[in-house]
VOPAGU-2260 file (C-alpha; in pm, 1 decimal, decimal comma):
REM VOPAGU-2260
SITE   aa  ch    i         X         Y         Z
SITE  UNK   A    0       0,0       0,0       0,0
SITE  UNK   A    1     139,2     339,5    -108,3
SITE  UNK   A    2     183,1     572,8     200,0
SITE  UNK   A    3     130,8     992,4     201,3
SITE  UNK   A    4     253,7    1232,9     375,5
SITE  UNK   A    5     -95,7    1422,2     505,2
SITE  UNK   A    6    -120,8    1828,5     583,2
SITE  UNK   A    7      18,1    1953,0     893,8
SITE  UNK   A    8    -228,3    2025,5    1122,8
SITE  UNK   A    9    -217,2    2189,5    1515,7
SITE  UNK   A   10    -374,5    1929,2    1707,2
SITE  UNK   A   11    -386,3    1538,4    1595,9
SITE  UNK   A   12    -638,3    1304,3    1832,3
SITE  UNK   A   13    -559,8     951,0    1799,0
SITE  UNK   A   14    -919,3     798,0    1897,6
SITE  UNK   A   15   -1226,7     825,3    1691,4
SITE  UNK   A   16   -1435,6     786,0    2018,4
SITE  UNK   A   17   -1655,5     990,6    2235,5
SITE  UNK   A   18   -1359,9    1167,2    2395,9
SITE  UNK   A   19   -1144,8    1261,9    2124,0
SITE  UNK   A   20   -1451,3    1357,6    1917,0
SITE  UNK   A   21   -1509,9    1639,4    2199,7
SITE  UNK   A   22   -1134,4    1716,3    2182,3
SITE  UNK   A   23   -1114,9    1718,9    1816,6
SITE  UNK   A   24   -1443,9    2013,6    1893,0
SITE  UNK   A   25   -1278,2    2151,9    2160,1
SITE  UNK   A   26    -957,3    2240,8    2018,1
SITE  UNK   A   27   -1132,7    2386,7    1688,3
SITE  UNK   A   28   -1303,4    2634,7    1891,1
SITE  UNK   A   29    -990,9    2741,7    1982,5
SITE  UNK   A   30    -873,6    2797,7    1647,1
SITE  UNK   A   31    -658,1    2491,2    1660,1
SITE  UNK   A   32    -663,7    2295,0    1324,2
SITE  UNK   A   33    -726,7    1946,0    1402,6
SITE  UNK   A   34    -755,6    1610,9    1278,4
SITE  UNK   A   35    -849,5    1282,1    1388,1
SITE  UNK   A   36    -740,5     915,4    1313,7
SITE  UNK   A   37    -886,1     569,7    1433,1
SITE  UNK   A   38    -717,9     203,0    1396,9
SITE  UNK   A   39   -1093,7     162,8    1355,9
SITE  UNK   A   40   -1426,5     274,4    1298,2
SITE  UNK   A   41   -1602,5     601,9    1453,0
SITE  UNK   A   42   -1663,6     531,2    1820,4
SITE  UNK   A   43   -1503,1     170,7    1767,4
SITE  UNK   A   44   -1600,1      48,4    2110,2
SITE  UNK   A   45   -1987,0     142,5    2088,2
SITE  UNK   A   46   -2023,0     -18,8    1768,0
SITE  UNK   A   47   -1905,4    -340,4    1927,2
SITE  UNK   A   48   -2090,9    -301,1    2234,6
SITE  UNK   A   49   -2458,8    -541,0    2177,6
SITE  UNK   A   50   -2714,5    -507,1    1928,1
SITE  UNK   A   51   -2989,7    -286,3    2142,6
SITE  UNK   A   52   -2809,2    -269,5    2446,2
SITE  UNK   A   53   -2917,9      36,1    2658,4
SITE  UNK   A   54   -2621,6     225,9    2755,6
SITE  UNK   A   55   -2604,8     309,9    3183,9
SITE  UNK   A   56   -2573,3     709,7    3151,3
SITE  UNK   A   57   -2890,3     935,3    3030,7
SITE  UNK   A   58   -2781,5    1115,3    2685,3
SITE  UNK   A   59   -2742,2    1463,5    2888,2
SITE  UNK   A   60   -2439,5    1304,8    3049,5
SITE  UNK   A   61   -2258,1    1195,3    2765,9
SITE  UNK   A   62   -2334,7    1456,1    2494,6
SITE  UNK   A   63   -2010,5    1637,5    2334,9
SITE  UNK   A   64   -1978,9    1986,5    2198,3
SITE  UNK   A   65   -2290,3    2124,5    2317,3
SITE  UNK   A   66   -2508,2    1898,0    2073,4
SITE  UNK   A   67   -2823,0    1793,8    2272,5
SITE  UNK   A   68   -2857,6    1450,0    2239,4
SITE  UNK   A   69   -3229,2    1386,0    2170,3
SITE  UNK   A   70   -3400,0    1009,9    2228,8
SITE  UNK   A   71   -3768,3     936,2    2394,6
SITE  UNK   A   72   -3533,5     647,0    2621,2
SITE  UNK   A   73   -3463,6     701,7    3011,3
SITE  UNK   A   74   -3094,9     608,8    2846,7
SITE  UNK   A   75   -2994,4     564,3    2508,2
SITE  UNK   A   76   -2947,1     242,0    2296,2
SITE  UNK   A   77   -2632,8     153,1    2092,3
SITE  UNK   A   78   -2768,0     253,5    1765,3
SITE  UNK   A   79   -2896,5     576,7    1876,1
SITE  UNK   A   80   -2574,3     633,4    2033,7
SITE  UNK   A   81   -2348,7     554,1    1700,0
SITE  UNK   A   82   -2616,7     768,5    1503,8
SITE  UNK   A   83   -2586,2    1062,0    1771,7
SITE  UNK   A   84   -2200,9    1089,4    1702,4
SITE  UNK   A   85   -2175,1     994,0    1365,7
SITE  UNK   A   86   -2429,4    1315,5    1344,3
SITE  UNK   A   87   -2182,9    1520,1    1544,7
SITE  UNK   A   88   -1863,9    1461,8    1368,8
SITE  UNK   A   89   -2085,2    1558,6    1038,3
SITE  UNK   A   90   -2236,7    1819,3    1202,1
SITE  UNK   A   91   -1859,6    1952,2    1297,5
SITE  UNK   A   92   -1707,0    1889,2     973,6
SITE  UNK   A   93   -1459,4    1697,9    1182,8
SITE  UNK   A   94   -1162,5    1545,4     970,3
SITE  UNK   A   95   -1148,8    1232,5    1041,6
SITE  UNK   A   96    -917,5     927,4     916,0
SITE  UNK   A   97   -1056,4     603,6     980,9
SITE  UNK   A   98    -851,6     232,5     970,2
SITE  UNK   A   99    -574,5     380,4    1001,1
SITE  UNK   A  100    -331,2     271,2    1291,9
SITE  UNK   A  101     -98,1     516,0    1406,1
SITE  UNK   A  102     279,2     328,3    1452,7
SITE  UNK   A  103     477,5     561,1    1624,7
SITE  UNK   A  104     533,9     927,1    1697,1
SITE  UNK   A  105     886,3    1104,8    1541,2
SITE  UNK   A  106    1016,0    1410,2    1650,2
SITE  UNK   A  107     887,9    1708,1    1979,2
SITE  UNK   A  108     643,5    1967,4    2082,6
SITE  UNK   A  109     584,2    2183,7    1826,7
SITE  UNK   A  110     744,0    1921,9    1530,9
SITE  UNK   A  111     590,3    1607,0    1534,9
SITE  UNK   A  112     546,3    1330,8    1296,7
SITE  UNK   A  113     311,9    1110,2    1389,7
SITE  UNK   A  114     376,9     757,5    1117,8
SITE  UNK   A  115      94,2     576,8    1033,1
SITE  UNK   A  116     -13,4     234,3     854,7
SITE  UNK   A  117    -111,7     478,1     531,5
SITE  UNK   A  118     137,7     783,5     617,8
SITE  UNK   A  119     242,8    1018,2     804,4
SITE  UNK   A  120     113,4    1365,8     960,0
SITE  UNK   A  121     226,7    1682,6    1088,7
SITE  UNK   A  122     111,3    1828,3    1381,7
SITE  UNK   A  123     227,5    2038,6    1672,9
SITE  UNK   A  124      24,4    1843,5    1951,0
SITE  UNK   A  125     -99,1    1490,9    1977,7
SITE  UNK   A  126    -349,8    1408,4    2174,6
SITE  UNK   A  127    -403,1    1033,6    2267,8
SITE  UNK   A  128    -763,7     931,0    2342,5
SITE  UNK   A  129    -773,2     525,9    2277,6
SITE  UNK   A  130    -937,2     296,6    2514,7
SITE  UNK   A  131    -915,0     -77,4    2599,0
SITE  UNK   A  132   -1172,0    -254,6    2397,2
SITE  UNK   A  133    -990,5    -442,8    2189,7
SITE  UNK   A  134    -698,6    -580,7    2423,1
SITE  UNK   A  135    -909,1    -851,8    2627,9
SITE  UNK   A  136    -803,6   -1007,8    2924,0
SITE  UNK   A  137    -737,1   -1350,6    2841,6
SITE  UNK   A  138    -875,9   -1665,8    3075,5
SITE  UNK   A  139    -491,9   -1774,7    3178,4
SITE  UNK   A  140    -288,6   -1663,1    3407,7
SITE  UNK   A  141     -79,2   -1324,4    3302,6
SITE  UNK   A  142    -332,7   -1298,4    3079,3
SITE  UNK   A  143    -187,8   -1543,9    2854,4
SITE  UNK   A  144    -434,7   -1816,0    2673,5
SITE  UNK   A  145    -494,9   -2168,3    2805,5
SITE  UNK   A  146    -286,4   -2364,6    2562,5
SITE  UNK   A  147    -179,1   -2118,4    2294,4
SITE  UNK   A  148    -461,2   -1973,6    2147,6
SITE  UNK   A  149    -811,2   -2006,4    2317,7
SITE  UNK   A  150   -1071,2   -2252,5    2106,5
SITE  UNK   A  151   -1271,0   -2039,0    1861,6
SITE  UNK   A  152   -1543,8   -2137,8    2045,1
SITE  UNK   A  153   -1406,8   -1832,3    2342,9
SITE  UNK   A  154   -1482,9   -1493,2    2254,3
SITE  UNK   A  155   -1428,9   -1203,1    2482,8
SITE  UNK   A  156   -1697,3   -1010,4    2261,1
SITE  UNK   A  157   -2094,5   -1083,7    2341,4
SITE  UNK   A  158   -2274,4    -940,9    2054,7
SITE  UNK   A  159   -2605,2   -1107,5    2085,7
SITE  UNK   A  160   -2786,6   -1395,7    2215,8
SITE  UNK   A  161   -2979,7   -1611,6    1899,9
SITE  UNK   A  162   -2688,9   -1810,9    1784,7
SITE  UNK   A  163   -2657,0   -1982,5    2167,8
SITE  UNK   A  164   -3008,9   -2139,1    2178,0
SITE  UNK   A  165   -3021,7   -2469,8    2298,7
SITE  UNK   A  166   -2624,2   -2461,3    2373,4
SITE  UNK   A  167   -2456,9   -2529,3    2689,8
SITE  UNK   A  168   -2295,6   -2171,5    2744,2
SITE  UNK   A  169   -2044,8   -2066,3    2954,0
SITE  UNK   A  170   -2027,2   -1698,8    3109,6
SITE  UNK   A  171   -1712,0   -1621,1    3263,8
SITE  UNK   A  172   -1731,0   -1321,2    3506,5
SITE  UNK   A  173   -1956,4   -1139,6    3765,4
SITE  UNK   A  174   -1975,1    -759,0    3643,8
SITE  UNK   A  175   -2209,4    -587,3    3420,7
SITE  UNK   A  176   -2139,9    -751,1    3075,6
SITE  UNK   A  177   -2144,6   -1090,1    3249,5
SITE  UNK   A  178   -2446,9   -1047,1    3375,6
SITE  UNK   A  179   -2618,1    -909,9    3091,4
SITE  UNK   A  180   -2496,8   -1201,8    2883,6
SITE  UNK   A  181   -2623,4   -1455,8    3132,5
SITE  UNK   A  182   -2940,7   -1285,9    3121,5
SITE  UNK   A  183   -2993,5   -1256,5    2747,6
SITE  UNK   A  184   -2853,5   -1634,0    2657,7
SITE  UNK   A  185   -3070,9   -1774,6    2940,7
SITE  UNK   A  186   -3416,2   -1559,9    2807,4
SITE  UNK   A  187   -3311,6   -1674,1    2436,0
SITE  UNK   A  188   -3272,9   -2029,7    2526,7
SITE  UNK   A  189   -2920,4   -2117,8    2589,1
SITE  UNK   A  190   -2806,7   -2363,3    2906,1
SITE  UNK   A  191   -2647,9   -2132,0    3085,4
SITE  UNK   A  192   -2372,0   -2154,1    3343,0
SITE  UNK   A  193   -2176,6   -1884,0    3516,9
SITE  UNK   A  194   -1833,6   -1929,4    3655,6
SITE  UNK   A  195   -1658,9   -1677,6    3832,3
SITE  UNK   A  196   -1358,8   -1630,3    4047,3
SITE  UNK   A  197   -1510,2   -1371,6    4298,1
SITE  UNK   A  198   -1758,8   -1438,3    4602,0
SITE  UNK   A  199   -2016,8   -1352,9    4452,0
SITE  UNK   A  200   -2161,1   -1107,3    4175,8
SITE  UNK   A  201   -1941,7    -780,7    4201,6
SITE  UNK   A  202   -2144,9    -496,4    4362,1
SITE  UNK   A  203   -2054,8    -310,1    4027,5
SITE  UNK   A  204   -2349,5    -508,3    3874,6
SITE  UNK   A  205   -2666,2    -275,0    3824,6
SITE  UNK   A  206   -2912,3    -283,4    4056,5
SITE  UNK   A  207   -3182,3    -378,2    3814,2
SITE  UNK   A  208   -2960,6    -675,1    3654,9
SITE  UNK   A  209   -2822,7    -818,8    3996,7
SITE  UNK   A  210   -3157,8    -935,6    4201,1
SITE  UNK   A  211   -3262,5   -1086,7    3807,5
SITE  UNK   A  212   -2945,2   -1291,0    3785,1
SITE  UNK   A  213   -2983,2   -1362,5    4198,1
SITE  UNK   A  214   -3252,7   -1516,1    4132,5
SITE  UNK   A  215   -3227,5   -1747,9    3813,2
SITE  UNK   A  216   -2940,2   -1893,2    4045,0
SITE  UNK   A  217   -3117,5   -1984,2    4305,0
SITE  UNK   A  218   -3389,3   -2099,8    4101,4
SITE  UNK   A  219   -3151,9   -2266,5    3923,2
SITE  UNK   A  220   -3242,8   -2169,4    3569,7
SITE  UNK   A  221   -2842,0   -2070,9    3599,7
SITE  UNK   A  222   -2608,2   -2252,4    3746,6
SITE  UNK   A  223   -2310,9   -2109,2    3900,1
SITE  UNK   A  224   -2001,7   -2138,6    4012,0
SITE  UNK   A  225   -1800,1   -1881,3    4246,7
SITE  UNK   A  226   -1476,0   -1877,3    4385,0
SITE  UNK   A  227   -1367,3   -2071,0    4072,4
SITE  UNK   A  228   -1201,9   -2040,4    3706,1
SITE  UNK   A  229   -1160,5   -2278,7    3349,7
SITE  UNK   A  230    -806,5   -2488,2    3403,0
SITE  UNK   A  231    -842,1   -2669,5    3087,4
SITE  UNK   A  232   -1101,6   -2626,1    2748,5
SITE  UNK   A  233   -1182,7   -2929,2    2599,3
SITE  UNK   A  234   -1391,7   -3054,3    2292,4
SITE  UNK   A  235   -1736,3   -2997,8    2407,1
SITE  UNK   A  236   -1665,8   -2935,6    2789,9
SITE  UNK   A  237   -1444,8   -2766,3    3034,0
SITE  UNK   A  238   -1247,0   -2856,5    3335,0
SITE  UNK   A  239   -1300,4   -2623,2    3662,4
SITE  UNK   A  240   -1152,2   -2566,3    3945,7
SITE  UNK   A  241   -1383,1   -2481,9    4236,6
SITE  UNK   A  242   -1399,2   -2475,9    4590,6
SITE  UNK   A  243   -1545,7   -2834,8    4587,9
SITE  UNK   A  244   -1304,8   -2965,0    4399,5
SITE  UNK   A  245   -1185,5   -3028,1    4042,5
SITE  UNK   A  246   -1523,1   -3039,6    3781,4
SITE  UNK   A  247   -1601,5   -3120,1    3445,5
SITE  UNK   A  248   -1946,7   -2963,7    3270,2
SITE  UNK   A  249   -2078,5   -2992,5    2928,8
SITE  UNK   A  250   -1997,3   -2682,7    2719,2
SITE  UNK   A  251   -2048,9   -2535,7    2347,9
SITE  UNK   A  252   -1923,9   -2204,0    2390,8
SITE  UNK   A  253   -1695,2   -1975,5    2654,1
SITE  UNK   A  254   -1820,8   -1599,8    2662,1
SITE  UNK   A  255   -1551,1   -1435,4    2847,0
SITE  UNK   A  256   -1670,2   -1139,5    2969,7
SITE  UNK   A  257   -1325,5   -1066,5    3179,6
SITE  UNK   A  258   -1273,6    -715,7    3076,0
SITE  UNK   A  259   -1022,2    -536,1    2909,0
SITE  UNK   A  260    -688,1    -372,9    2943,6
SITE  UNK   A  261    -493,7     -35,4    2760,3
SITE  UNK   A  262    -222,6    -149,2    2508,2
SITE  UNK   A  263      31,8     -69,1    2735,4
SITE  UNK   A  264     323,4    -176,7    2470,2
SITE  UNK   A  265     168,4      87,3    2224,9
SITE  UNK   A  266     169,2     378,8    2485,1
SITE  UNK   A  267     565,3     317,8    2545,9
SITE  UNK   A  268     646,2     309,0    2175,3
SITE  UNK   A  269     455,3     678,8    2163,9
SITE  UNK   A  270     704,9     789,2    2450,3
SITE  UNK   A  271     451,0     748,6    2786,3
SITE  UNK   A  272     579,0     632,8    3062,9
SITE  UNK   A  273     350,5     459,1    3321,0
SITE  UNK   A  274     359,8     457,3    3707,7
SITE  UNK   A  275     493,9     168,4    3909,2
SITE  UNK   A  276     182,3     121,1    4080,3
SITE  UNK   A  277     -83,2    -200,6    4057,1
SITE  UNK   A  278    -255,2      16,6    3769,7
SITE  UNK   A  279      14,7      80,4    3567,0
SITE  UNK   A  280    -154,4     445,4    3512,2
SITE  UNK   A  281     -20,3     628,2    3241,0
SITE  UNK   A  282     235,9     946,8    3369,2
SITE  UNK   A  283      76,8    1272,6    3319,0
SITE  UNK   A  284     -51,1    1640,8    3478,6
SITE  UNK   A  285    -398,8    1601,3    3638,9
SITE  UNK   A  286    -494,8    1986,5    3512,6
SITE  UNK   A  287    -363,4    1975,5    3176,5
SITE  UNK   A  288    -331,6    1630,8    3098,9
SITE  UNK   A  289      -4,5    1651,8    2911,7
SITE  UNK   A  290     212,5    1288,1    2971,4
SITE  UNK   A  291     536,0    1311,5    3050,3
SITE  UNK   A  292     617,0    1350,4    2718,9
SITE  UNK   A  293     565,6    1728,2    2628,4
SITE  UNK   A  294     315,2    1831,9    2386,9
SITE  UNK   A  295     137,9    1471,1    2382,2
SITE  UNK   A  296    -151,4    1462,0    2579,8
SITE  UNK   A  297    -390,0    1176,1    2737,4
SITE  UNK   A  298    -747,5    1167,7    2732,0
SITE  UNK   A  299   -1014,8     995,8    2861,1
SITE  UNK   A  300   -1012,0     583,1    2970,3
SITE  UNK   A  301    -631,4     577,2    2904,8
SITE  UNK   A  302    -599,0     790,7    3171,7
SITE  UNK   A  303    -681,6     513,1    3422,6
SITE  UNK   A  304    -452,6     230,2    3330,0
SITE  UNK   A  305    -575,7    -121,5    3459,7
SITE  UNK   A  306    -848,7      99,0    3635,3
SITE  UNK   A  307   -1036,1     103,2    3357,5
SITE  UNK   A  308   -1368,0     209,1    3546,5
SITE  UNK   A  309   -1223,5     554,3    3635,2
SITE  UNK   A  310   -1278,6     714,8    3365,0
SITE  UNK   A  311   -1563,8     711,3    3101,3
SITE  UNK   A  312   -1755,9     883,8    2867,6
SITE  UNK   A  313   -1953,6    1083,8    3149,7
SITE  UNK   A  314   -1607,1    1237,2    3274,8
SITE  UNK   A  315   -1360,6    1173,9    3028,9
SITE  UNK   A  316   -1550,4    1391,0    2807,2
SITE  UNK   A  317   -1419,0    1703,5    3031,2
SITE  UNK   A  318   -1059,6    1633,7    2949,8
SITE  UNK   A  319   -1114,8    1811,3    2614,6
SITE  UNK   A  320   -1205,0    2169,7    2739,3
SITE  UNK   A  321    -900,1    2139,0    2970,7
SITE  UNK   A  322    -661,6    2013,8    2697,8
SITE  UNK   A  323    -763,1    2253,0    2409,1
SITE  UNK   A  324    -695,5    2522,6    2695,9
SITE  UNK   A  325    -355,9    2466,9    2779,3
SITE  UNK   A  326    -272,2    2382,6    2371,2
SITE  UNK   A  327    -413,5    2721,2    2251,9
SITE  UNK   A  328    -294,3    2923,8    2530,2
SITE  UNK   A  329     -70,9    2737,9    2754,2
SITE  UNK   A  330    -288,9    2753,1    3067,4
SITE  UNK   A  331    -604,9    2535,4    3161,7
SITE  UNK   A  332    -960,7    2623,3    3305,5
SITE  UNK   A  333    -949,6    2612,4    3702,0
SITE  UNK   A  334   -1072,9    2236,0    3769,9
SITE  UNK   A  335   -1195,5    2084,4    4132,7
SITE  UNK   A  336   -1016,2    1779,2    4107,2
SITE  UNK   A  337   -1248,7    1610,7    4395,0
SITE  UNK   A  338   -1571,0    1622,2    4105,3
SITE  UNK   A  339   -1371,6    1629,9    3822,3
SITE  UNK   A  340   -1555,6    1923,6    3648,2
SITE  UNK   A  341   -1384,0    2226,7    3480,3
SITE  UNK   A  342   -1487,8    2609,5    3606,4
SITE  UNK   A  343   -1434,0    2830,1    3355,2
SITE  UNK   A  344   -1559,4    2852,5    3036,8
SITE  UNK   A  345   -1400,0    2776,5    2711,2
């Protein structure tokens, strides 16, 4: 593939998603020129969330640039999420460079070259707002697979629940996504079993999905499994470990749902450094967000490292106003660090 060297621009966001769409806005109201590139699609994640899943925040809390976000829901669904942005970025005249994987980042503030999988850009600033969606945690230790590579039978992406009817399914985990999954497969037919290394359900899970899922278990329209984890996947079954012992069950497929984890590799080839801490969070100013690196910024989920509940759309989308700040004019809006919100106005 033939590569091109792009126009320079002042501010290039690596991360199609809700957060570096509102930076992308952010910095243009500035009178920063700005451009965007994605390894994938616009707001990657949320297109591979579930068909029709309801998001957990009401539109007014993650709306970007002002742009009401208008649906007759309590909370949004997927779909009218993707068409709310996809409107937005039109709507903005955003440019933005899609399937295109950024490699590496040449040069310092003010002269960068940011090298891509189709070229290269120019840009004085670089502002990094990827999250985690596509690095899974794996169902081995050190997040390594069983054997190798897991069974196609394992993915670590629950899409919907039709193609698991009368199969013996396996949900691995206790949070939100687990329990959705559980929830759908079970309602849509599937044999449904839930393993998971915790307790009991995390007290993450919503509290209109956990007293649902409490009680097909103890029904027992779901079986489960707690305190335990998959040692071995087999043709049609897997082995357990489990507080009663070693087990064998039946199985068709393995939905992982064990979360997911920054590309911490790609972040040190751009230059970041990362805290020696259990998190491994990312080095950079809470006020302006600028990494240790000068002139590249972080943005939203990245922020958080192996937290990856710290930060999402809801707050993450606040990062912009404070980062288009301090590019345009070298300072940053006051910001009460306890609630995360920004004081003055753009």
């Amino acid at each position: 593939m033939e590569t091109a060297e792009h126009g320079a621009v002042d501010v290039l966001v690596v991360g199609a998603g809700p957060v570096g769409l509102a930076c992308a806005i952010a910095c243009r109201r500035q009178g920063l020129t700005t451009r965007v590139v994605d390894k994938g699609t616009l707001v990657n994640s949320i297109v591979g969330y579930p068909t029709q899943m309801e998001l957990f925040s009401t539109p007014e809390l993650i709306e970007i640039g002002g742009h009401p976000f208008a649906t007759h829901r309590y909370k949004p669904t997927r779909e009218e999420a993707i068409d709310y942005y996809r409107g937005v970025a039109r709507c903005e005249e955003l440019d933005v460079r899609l399937y295109e994987r950024v490699l590496g980042v040449e040069g310092e503030r003010d002269g960068f070259r940011v090298m891509t999988e189709k070229g290269s850009h120019s840009c004085r600033r670089v502002v990094v707002a990827v999250g985690f969606f596509d690095q899974a945690n794996r169902l081995g230790p050190n997040g390594e697979g069983l054997s190798g590579e897991e069974p196609p039978r394992v993915t670590h992406y629950y899409k919907e629940s039709y193609p698991y009817f009368d199969q013996q399914v396996t949900v691995v985990g206790g949070k939100n996504s687990a329990a959705k999954a559980a929830l759908d497969c079970y309602r849509s037919g599937a044999h449904v079993t839930l393993v998971h290394r915790g307790e009991s359900l995390s007290d993450r899970v919503k509290y209109w999905l956990r007293p649902d899922l409490e009680n097909r278990i103890t029904e027992g329209s779901i079986r489960a499994f707690f305190r335990s984890s998959i040692t071995a996947i087999e043709p049609g079954r897997l082995h357990l470990a489990t507080p009663d012992g070693p087990k064998i069950i039946d199985n068709d497929f393995v939905l992982a749902m064990t979360g997911y984890r920054p590309d911490f590799e790609w972040l040190r080839r751009l230059g970041i450094e990362l805290h020696d801490d259990a998190a491994s969070t990312p080095i950079y100013d809470e006020v302006t967000f600028e990494s240790n690196r000068p002139g590249v910024y972080l943005a939203g989920t990245v922020c958080g490292g192996l937290h990856t509940g710290r930060w999402f759309i809801e707050n993450g989308r606040h990062h912009a106003a404070q980062i288009a700040s301090h590019v345009a004019r070298g300072e940053a809006p006051e910001v009460d660090l306890a609630n995360r919100h920004w004081k003055t106005a753009e």
